[in-house]
Each structure stands twice: as structure tokens, then as C-alpha cells.
VMD Tcl script that builds the backbone (N, CA, C; Angstrom):
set m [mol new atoms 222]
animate dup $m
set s [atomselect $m all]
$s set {name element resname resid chain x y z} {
  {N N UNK 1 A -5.682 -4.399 29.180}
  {CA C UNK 1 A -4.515 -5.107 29.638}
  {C C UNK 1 A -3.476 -4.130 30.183}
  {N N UNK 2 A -3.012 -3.239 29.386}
  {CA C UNK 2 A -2.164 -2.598 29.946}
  {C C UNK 2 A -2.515 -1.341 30.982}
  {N N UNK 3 A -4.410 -0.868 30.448}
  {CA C UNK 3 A -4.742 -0.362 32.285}
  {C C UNK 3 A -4.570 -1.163 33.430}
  {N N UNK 4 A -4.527 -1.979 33.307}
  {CA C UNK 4 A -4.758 -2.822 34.719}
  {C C UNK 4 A -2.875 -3.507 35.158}
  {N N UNK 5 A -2.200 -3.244 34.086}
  {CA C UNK 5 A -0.709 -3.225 34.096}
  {C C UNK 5 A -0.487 -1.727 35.072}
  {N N UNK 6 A -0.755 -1.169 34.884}
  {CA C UNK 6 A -0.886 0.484 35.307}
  {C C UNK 6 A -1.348 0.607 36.114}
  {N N UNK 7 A -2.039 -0.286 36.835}
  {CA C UNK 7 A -2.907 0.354 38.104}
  {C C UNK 7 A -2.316 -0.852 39.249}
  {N N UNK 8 A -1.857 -2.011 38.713}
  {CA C UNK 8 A -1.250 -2.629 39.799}
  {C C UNK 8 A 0.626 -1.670 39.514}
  {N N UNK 9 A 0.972 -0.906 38.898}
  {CA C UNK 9 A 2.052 -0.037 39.016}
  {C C UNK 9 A 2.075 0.375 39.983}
  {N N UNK 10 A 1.048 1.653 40.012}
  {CA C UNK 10 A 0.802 2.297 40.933}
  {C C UNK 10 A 0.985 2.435 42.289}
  {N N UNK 11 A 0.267 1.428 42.931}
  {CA C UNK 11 A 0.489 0.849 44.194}
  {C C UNK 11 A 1.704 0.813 44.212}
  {N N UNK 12 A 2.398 0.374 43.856}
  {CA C UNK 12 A 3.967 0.263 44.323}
  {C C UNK 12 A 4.962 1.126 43.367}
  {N N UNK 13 A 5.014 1.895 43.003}
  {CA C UNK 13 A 5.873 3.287 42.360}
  {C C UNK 13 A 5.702 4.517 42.533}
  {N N UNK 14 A 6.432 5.302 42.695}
  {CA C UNK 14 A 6.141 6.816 42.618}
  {C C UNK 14 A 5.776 7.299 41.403}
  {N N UNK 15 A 5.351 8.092 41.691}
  {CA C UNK 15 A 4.328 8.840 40.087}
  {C C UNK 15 A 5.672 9.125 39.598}
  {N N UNK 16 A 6.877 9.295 39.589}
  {CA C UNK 16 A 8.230 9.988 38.997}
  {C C UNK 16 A 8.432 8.700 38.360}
  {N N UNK 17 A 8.758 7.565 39.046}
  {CA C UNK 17 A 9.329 6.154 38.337}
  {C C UNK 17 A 7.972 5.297 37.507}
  {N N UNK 18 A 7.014 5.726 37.792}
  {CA C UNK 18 A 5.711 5.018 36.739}
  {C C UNK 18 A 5.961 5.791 35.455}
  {N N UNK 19 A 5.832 7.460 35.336}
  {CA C UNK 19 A 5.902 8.010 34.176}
  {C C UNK 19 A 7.298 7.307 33.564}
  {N N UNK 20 A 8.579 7.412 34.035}
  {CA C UNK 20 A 9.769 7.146 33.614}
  {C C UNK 20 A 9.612 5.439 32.700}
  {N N UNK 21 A 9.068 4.613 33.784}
  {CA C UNK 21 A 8.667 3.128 32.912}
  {C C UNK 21 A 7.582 3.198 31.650}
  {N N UNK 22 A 6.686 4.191 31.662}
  {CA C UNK 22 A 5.667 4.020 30.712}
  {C C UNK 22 A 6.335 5.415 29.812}
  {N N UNK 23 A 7.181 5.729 29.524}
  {CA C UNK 23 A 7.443 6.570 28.962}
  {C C UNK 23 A 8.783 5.683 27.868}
  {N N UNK 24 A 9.259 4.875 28.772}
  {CA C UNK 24 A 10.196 3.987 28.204}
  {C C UNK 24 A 9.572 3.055 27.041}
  {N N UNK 25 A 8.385 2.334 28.096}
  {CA C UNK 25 A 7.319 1.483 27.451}
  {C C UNK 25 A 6.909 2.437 25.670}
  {N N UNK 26 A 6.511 3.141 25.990}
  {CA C UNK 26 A 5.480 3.964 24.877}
  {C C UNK 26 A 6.692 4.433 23.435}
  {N N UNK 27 A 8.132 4.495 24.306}
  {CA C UNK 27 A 9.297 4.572 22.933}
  {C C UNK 27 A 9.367 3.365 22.609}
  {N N UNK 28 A 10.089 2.198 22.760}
  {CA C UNK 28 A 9.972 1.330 22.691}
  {C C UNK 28 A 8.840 0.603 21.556}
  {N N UNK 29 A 7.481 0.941 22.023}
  {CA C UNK 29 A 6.907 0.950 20.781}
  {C C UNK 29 A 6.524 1.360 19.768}
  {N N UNK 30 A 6.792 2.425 20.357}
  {CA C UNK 30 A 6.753 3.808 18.593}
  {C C UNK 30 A 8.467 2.737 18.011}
  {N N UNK 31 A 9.205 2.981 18.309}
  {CA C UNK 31 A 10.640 2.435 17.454}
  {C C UNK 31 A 9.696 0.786 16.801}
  {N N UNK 32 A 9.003 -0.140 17.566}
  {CA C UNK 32 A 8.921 -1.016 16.973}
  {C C UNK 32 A 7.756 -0.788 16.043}
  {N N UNK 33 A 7.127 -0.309 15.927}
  {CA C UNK 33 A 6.275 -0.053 15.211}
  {C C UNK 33 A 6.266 0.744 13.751}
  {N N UNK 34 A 7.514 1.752 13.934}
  {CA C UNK 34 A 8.479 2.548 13.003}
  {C C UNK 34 A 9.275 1.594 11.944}
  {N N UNK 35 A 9.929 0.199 12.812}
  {CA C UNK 35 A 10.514 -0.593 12.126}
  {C C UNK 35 A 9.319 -1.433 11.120}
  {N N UNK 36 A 8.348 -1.566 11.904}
  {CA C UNK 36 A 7.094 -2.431 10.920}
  {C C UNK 36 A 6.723 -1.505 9.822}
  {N N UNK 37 A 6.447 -0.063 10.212}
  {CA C UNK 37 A 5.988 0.835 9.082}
  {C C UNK 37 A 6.832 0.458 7.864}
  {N N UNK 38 A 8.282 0.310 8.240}
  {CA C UNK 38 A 9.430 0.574 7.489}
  {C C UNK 38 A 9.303 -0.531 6.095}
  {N N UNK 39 A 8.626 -2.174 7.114}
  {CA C UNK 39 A 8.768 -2.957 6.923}
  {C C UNK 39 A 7.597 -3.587 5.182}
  {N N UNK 40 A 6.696 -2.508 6.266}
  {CA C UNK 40 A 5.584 -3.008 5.360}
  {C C UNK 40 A 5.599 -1.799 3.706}
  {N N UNK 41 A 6.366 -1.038 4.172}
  {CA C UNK 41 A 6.221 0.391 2.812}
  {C C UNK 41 A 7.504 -0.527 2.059}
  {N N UNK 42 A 8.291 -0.799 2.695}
  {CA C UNK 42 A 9.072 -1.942 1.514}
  {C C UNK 42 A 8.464 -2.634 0.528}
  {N N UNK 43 A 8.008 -3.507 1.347}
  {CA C UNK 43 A 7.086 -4.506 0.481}
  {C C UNK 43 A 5.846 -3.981 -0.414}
  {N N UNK 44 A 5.570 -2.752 0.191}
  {CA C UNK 44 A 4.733 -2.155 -1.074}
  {C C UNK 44 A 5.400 -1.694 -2.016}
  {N N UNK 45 A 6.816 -1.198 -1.822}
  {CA C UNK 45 A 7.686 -0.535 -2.909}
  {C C UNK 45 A 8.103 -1.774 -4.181}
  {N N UNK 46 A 8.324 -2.566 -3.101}
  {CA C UNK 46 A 8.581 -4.182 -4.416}
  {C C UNK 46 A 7.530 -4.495 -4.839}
  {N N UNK 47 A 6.341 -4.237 -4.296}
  {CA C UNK 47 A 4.886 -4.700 -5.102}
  {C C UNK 47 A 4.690 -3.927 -6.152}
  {N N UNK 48 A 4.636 -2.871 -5.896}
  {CA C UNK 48 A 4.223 -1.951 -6.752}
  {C C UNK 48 A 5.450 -1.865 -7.934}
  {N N UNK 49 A 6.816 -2.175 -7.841}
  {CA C UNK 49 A 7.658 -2.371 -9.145}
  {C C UNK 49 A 7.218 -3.572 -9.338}
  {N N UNK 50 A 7.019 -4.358 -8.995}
  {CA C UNK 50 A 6.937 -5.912 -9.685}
  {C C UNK 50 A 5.254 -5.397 -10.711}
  {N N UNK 51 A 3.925 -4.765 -10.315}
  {CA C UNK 51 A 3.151 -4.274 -10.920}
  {C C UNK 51 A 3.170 -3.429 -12.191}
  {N N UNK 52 A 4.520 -2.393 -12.082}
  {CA C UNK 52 A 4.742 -1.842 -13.270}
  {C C UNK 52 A 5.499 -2.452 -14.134}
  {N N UNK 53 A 6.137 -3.470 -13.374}
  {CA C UNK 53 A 6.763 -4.099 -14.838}
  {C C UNK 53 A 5.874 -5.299 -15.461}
  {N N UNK 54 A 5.080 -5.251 -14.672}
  {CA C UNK 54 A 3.828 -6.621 -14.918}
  {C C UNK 54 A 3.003 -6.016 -16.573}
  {N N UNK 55 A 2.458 -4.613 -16.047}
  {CA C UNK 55 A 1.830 -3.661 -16.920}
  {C C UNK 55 A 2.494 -3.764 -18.414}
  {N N UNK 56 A 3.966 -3.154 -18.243}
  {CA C UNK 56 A 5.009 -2.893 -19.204}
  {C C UNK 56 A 5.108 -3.974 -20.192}
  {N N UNK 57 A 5.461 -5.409 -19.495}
  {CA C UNK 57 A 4.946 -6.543 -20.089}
  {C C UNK 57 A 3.895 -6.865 -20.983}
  {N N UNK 58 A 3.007 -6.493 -20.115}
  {CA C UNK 58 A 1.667 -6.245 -20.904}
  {C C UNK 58 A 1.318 -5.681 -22.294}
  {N N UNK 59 A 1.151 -4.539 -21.724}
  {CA C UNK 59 A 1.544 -3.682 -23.045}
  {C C UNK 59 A 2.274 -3.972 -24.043}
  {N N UNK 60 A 3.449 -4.664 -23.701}
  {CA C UNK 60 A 4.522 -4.880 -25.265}
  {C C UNK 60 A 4.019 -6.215 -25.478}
  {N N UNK 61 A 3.580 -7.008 -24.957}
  {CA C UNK 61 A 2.923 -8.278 -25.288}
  {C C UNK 61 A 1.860 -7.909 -26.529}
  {N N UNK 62 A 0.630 -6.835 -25.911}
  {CA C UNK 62 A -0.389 -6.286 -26.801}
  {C C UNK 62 A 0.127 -5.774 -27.662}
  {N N UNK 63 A 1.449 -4.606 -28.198}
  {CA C UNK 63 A 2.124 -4.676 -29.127}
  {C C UNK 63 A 2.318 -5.257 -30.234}
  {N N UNK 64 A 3.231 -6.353 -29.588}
  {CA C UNK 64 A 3.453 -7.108 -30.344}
  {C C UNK 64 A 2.261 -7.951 -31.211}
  {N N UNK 65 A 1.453 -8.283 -30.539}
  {CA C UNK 65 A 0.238 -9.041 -31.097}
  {C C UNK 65 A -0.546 -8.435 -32.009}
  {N N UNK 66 A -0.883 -7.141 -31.613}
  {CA C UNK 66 A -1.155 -5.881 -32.785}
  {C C UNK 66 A -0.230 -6.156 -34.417}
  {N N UNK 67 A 0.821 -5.734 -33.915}
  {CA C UNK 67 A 1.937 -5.711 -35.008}
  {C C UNK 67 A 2.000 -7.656 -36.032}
  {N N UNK 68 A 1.436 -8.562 -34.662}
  {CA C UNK 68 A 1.517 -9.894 -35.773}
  {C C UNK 68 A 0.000 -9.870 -36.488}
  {N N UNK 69 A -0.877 -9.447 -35.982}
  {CA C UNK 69 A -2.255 -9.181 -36.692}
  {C C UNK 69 A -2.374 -8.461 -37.797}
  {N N UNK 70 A -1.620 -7.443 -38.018}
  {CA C UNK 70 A -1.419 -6.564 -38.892}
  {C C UNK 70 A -0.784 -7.237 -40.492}
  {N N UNK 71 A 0.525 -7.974 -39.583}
  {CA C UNK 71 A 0.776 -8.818 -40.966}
  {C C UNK 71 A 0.312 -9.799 -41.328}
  {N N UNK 72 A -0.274 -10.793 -40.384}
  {CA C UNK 72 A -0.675 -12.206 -41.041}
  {C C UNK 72 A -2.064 -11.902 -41.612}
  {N N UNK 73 A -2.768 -9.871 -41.645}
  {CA C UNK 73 A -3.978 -10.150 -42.371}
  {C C UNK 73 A -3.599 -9.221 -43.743}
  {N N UNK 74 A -2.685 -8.625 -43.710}
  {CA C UNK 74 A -2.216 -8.066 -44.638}
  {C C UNK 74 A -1.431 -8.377 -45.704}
}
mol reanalyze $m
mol bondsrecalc $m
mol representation Tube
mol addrep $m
């Protein structure tokens, strides 16, 4: 898609103003793509706390259950 964006360029631009548009083009998507990186390492950062406190939970749940086993056989 975007060779054939590029090659009907051509024909009508100077090699100075094609690089200048596809150079624009190619920031443009590094920045949007930077913002998605941004976007998606978020949401792993909240996944991954919502996971350790899932664990933490866990654990003191098993705790606790330990500790009521202990007395109701003792």
C-alpha cells in the first residue's frame, strides 16, 4: 500500500519534497506508535500490580486458613 503510495509520489515530486513528505510520514508514526508503546506498558504496569496484590491476598488467605486448622484440630 504504501509502495504504490510512493511510486504514484514520484511522478509528480522532486526527490527533495518526496523524502521531506515521507520523512514527515515515518515521524509521525514512530510518535504514534511511542504513544501506543506508552499505552500498552501502562496497562501492563496495572496488570501486573493488580497480580501482586492478587498473590498477597492469596497467601494471607492460605495463612490464615493454616492458622484456623491449627486450632480447630488442636
Amino acid at each position: 500500500m504504501i509502495l504504490n503510495l510512493i511510486l504514484n509520489m514520484m511522478a509528480y515530486m522532486s526527490p527533495f519534497d518526496l523524502f521531506q513528505v515521507l520523512s514527515n510520514y515515518f515521524k509521525e508514526k514512530e510518535t504514534q506508535l511511542q504513544k501506543e508503546l506508552g499505552t500498552h506498558e501502562a496497562k501492563r504496569a496495572i496488570t501486573e500490580e493488580n497480580v501482586s496484590e492478587s498473590v498477597k491476598k492469596i497467601l494471607e488467605t492460605e495463612e490464615s486458613l493454616t492458622l484456623y486448622k491449627s486450632q480447630v484440630y488442636y
